[in-house]
N, C-alpha and C positions, 0 to 999 in steps of 0.2 A: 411702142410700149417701153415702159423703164426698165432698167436692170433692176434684181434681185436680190436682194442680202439678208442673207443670215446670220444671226447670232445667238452663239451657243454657249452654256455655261455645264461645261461636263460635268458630269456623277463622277464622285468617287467610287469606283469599281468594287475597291477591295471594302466597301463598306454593305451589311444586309439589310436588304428596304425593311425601315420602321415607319407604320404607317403616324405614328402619333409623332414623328420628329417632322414629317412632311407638314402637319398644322404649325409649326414655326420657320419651317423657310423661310429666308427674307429672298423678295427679291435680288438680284444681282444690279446693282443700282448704277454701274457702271456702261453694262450695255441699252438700256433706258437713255444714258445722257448724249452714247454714241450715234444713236437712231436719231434723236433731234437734230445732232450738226452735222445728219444725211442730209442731199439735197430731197426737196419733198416729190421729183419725179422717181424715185426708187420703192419698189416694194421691197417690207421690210418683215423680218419674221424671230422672233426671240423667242428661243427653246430651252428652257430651264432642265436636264436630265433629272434633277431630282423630284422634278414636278410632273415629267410628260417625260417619255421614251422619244430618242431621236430617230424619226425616219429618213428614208431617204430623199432628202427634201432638194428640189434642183433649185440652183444658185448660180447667179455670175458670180460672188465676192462672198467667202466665208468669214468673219470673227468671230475666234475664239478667247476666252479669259477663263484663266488657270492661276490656282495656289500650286503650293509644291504635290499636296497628294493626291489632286487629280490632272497632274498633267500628266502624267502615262496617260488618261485619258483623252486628255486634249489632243496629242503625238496622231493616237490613234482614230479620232475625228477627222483631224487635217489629213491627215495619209488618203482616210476612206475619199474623201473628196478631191483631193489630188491625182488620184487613178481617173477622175472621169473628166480630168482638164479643170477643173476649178481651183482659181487662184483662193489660198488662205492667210490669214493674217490671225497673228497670234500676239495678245496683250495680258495684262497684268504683275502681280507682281514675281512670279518664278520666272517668269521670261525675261523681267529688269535684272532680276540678281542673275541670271545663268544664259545672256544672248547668246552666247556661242553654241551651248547646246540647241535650244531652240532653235535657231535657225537651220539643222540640221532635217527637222520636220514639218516645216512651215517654211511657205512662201516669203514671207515681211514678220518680222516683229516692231513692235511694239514696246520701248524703252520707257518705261516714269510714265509719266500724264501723258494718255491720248487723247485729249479734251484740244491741247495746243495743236496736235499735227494732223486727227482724221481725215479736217475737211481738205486739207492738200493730200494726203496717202489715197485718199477718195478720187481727186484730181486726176491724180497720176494714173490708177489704175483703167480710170476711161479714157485717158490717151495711150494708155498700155505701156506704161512706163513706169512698174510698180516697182519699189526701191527694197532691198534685202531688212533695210533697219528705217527706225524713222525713233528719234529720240527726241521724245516731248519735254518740255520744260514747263516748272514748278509755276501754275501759272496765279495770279490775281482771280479772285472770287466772283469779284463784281460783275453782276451782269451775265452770271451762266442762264444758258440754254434750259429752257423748264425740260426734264425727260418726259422722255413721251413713255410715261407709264400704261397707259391703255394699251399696250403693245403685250403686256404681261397676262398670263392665262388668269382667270379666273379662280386657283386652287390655292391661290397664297392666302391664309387667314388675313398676314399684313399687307395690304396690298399696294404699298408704296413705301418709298422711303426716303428722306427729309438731310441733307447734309448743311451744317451750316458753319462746319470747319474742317480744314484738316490739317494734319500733321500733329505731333503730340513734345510736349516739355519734356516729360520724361526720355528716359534712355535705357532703357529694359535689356538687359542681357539677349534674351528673349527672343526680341521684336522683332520686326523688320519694316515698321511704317516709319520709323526716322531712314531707313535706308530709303523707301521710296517717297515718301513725303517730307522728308526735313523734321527738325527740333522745332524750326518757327513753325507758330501755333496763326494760320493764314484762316481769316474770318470772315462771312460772307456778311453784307450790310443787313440785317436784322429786318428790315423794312420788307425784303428780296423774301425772305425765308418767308416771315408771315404773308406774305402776297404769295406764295408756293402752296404753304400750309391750305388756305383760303380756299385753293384750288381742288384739293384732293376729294376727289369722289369714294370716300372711305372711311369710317370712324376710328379706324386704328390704325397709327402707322410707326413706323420705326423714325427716331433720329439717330444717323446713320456713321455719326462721328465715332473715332475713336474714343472722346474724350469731350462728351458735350460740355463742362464745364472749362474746362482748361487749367490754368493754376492762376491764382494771386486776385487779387483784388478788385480790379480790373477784370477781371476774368469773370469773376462773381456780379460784379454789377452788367454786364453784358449778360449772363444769364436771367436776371432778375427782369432787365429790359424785355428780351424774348419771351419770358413767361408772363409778363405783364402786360405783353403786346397781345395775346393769345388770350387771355381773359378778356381783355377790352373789345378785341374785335368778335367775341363771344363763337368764337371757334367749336365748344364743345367737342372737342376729339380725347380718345383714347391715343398716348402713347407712350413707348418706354424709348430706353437709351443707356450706352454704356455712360459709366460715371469713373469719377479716381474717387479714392477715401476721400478726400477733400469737400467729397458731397455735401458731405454734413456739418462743417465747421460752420456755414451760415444759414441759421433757420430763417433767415428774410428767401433763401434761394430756395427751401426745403419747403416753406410758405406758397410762396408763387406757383414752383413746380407743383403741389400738390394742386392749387385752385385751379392750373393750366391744363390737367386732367391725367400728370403724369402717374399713371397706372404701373408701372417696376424699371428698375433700374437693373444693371450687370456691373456690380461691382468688383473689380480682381481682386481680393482679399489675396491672393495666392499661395501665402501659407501662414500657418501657425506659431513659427517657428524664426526666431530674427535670425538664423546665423544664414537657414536658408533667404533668405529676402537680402540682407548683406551681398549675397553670393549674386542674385537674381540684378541686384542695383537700383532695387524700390525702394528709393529715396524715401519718397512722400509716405507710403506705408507705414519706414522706419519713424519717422517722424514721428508720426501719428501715433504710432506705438502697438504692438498686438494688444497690450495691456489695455489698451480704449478702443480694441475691435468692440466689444460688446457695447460701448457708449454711443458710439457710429448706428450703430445697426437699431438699439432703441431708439434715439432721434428721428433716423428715415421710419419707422413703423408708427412712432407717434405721429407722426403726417400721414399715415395712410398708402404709403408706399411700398408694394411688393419689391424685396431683394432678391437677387439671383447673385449667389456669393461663387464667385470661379476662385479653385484653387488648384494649385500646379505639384503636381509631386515626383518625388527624382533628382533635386540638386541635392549638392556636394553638402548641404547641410544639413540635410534626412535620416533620420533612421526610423528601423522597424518602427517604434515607439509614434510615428508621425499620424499613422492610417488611424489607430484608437483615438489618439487626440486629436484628430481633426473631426470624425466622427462626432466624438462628443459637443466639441463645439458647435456643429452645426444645428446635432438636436437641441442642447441646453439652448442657445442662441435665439432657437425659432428662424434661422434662415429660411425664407419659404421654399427655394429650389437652390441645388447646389449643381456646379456645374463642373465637373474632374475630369481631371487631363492629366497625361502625363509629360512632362517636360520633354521637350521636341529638338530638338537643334534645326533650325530651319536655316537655309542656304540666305545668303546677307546678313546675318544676324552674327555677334562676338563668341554667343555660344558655339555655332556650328565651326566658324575657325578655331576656338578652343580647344572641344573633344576632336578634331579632327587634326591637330595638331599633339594634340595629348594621346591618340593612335585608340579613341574608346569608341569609334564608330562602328556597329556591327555590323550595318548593311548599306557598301558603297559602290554595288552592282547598278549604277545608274543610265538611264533613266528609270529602269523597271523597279528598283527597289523605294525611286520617290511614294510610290501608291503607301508604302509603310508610315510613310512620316505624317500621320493622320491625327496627330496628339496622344492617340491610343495605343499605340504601340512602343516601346522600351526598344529604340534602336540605338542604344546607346550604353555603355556600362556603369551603372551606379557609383558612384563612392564605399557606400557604406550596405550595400545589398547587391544580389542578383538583378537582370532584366524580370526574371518569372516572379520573386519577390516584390518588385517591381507592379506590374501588372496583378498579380494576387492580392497585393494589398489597396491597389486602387478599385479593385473587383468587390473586395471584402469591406470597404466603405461605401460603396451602392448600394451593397447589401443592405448593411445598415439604415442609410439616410432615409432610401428612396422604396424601400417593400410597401406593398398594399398599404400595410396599418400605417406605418411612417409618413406614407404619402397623405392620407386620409386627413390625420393629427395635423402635420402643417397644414394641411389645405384649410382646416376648424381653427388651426390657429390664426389664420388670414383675417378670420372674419371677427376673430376677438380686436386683434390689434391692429382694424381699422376702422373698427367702432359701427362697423355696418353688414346690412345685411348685402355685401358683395359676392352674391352665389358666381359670379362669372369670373371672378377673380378667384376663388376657390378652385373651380371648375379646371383653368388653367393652370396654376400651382400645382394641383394635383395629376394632370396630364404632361406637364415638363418632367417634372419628378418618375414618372412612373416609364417616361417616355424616353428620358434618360440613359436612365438605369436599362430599359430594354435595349435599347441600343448599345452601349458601353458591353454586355452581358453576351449581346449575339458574337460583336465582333471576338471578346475575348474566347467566344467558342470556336470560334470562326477559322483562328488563328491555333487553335490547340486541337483542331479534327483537321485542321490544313485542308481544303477542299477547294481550291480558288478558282476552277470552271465551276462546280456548281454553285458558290456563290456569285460567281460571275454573272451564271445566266439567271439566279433565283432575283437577283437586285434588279437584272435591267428590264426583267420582264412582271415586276412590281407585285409579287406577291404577298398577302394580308394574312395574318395568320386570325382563329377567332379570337385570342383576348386582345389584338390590335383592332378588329373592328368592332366588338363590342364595345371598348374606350373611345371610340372613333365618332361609332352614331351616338353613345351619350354626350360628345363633346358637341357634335351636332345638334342637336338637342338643345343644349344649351345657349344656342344663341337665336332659340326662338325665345325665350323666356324674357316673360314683359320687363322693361326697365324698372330697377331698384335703385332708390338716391341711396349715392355712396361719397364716401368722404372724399373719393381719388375725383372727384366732379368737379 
């Protein structure tokens, strides 16, 4: 009989289960691609924590994949299994920017792309010769391994997800995908994706890139290819994608993507405010200009496309004055879902060397205090406010955006500004929104009753409160509802 492997994508601990943020899980699309370049005598098993409670599941060979705010989690995965003689291996990107910790908790890590080194780390471990490190290199596109998606539970609304680049042009204060993917912008052959696409047993899926467009011209007409390839081979699919501003400069790409069936986009708008965006390093933004944020945002909605406008608050070029104007623009705007955060200093990234050289970091009791750095929490000292100003003011813009009635209104607005009766695109508008805001609202409770066993145990053992499943079965509901021709078609 073959060995056994698992792979695990830890829950965020220090976060309160929202049953309406679970209908947008994405898969973890990374372990999907690792399962494929297993050999096919292994049984194999991918446990999502946000999706399903991890049991205790026997294994030869554990993989785990961590961000910065749930690897306290991951730590404490590996450990549990490490007590019973099981080798672990830990991948992604908190364990790129920080090997030395990690390997403190974990058998093998995993450095950059595991896509290059699995199928030998896989090797070695059946000759028992498993190596501390194994650093992957930035590989060539062409010709990846389809993921073995069916491997994923049945709970994901999206039930797949679609890469067809990576790495990004820009260079975000921020970020940390140029730390583990590079500036060069590496593209899969177009042919590869649609023959992916073709495959997916699923009407909605995610495209998975940072940056499905890319920048320049070139970039645009490679897009235009993709969604033109996707029409012709009459795919019929729902799906959405992160975008740059740059979305909208070409309605041949705004064209295509709508006939191609794109359903909403994640745009960073990230703030309001140029002096903060200066600060942040969003070039193309500045560019663009805030002053043609609202010309942006009409364009993509005259095509029929839902936006999900993410903004970041908390850099050095903020003040009180930020929460009300941003607010406002999101209702005047009609953005249909806003997604707020507060600026993070993430390990690899120029901010985190910054405020940590600038002596503004508040919580550097590590590994325990990574669970903080969730976007949600103000671990970090403002310029021009408190941390609790801070967090109050990104509280008192949920309020605002995302209440019942607010939620309702954009969701009505969806269906003005795409010229159809798209009740399922409403449906969700209205459930990101509302789903948001409950989550953003618990944690900020969360953290000001401090209670961090019981929400320990209230998260892992997935409790549903009633107005999360009342939202929950109407959203259910909703996808019995017969098909309605909509413009996103």
């Amino acid at each position: 009989m073959g060995k056994k492997l698992v792979l695990v994508n830890p829950a965020d601990v220090a976060k309160l289960n929202t049953t309406i943020i679970h209908l947008f899980t994405i898969p973890p699309p990374s372990l999907a691609c690792l399962a494929a370049l297993t050999p096919s005598d292994w049984d194999i098993r991918i446990i999502d924590e946000n999706i399903e409670p991890l049991t205790s599941e026997d294994a030869d060979l554990v993989g785990i994949t961590a961000m910065t705010s749930n690897a306290p989690r991951a730590y404490e995965i590996s450990e549990r299994y490490r007590r019973k003689g099981i080798k672990t291996v830990l991948g992604g990107v908190h364990a790129s920017m920080l090997h030395d910790e990690a390997i403190q908790f974990v058998d093998s890590v995993v450095i950059g792309e595991a896509e290059s080194v699995w199928e030998t780390l896989v090797h070695d471990f059946e000759k028992n010769e498993l190596k501390q490190s194994y650093r992957g290199k930035r590989i060539s596109l062409e010709h990846l391994s389809r993921p073995r998606n069916e491997l994923y539970s049945n709970r994901y609304r999206f039930k797949a997800s679609v890469q067809t680049a990576r790495g990004c042009p820009m260079d975000c204060e921020f970020c940390s995908v140029t730390s583990l993917h590079g500036r060069t912008y590496r593209q899969r052959p177009i042919h590869e994706v649609l023959d992916e696409v073709e495959t997916l047993n699923c009407k909605e899926f995610l495209f998975s890139d940072d940056n499905i467009l890319g920048y320049g011209k070139e970039a645009e007409e490679r897009a235009i290819q993709l969604f033109r390839g996707m029409v012709e081979k009459g795919l019929n699919k729902r799906w959405v994608s992160q975008v740059g501003i740059d979305f909208a400069n070409n309605l041949e790409v705004l064209q295509w993507a709508q006939k191609a069936g794109c359903s909403g986009v994640l745009i960073g708008f990230e703030s309001i405010n140029e002096e903060a965006l200066r600060g942040m390093h969003k070039v193309r933004n500045l560019k663009v200009g805030v002053r043609n944020y609202r010309e942006v945002i009409k364009k993509i909605h005259d095509h029929g496309i839902r936006i999900i406008g993410a903004f970041v608050f908390g850099s050095d070029g903020d003040r009180e004055d930020v929460f009300e104007r941003t607010a406002k623009f999101i209702l005047d705007t009609k953005i249909d879902a806003a997604q707020l955060t507060t600026l993070t200093p993430l390990p690899g990234t120029r901010l985190y060397d910054r405020l940590r050289s600038e002596g503004r970091l508040l919580y550097t009791n590590y590994p325990d205090d990574w669970k903080r750095y969730d976007l949600f929490e103000a671990v970090f000292r403002p310029k021009h406010m408190s941390p609790d100003e801070l967090e109050e003011g990104v509280r008192q813009v949920y309020e605002r955006v995302a209440s019942r009635l607010a939620s309702l209104r954009r969701a009505l607005d969806l269906l003005v500004h795409t010229g159809s009766l798209d009740w399922y695109g409403a449906v969700v508008t209205y459930l990101w929104n509302r789903g948001y805001r409950s989550f953003w609202i618990k944690k900020y409770e969360q953290r000001r009753n401090a209670l961090p066993s019981a929400v320990r145990d209230s998260y892992l053992s997935h409790p549903v409160t009633d107005e999360e499943r009342s939202e929950v079965e109407f959203a259910e509901g909703c996808e019995e509802l017969p098909e309605v021709e909509s413009s996103v078609r």
